[in-house]
C-alpha positions as CSV (number, residue, x, y, z in Angstrom):
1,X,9.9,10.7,-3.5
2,X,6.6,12.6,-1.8
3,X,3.8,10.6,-1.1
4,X,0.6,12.0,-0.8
5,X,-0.9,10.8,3.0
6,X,-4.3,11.2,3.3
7,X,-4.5,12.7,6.5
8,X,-1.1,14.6,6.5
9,X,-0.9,15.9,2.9
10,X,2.2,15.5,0.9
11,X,5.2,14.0,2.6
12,X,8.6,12.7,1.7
13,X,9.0,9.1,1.8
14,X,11.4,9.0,4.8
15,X,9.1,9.6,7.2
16,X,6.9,6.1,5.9
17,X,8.1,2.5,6.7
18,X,7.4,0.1,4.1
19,X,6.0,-3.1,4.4
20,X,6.0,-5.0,1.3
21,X,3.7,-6.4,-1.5
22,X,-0.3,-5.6,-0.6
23,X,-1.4,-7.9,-3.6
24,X,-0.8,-11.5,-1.9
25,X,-4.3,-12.9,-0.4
26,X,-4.5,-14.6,2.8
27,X,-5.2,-18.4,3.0
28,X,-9.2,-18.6,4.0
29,X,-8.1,-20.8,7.4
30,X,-5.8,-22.0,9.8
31,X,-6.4,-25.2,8.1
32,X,-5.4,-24.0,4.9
33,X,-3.1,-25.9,2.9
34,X,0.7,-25.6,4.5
35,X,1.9,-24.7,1.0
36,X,-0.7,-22.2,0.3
37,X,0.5,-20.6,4.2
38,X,3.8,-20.6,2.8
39,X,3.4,-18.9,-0.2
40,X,1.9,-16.7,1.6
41,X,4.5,-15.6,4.0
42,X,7.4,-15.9,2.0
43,X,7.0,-15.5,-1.5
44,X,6.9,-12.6,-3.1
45,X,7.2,-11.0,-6.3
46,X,9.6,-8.4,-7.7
47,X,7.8,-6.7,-10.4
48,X,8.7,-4.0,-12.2
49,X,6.3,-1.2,-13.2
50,X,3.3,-0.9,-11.4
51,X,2.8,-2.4,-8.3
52,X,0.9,-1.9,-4.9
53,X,2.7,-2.1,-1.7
54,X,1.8,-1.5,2.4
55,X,3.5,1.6,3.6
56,X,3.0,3.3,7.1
57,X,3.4,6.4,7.7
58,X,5.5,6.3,11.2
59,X,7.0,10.2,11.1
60,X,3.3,10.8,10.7
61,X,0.1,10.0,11.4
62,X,0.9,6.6,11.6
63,X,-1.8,5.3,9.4
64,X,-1.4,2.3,7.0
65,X,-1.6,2.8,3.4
66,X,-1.6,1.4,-0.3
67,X,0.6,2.6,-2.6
68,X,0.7,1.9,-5.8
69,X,3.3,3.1,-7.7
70,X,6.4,2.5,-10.7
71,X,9.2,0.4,-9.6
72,X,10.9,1.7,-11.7
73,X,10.2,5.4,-12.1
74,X,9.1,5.8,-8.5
75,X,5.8,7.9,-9.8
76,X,3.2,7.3,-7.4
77,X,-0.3,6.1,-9.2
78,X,-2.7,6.0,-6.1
79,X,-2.8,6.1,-2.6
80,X,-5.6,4.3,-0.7
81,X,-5.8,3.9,3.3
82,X,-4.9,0.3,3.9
83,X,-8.7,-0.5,5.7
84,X,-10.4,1.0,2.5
85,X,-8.0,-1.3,-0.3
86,X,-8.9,-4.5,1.9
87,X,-12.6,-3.3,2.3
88,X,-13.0,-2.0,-1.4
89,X,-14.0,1.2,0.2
90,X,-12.5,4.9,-0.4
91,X,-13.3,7.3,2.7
92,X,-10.6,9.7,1.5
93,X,-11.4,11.1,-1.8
94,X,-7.9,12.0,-2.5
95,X,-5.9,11.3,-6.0
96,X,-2.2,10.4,-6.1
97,X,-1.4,14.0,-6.1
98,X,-2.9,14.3,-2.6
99,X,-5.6,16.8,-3.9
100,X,-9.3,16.2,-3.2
101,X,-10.9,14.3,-6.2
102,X,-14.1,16.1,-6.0
């Protein structure tokens, strides 16, 4: 599987670590509820088809990223830097392919 880094350009998966699931939101305090802060920790979904998931890219640039993609085709649909998904910004301009959109 290639994924497209922003910075690095296309690059086989081995050289990223992934995290997990990018689509869980934090609690809004400390004080939060102790079963919303364990939800949030521990549970986690197991979809299949599209989902979005923190990768880092450790051979690599080491940046943090969102990828969504298949889980079960592998296809990658989008790659977003991790600051940019949480921030609803896009400073990249590159599509899943890891070609500039413009």
């Amino acid at each position: 599987m290639l994924i497209p880094c922003p910075f690095c350009g296309l690059r086989p998966s081995e050289e990223f670590t992934i995290l997990g699931d990018a689509t869980p939101k934090r609690p809004d305090s400390p004080e939060a509820d102790p079963q919303a802060w364990h939800d949030y920790v521990y549970l986690r979904d197991n979809p299949r088809g599209r989902h979005r998931e923190f990768w880092q890219h450790v051979g690599g640039c080491r940046a943090w990223l969102v990828v969504e993609r298949d889980t079960a085709s592998h296809e990658i649909l989008s790659v977003e830097l991790a600051r940019d998904a949480l921030t609803g910004g896009d400073a990249t301009g590159r599509d899943a392919t890891g070609r500039d959109g413009s």
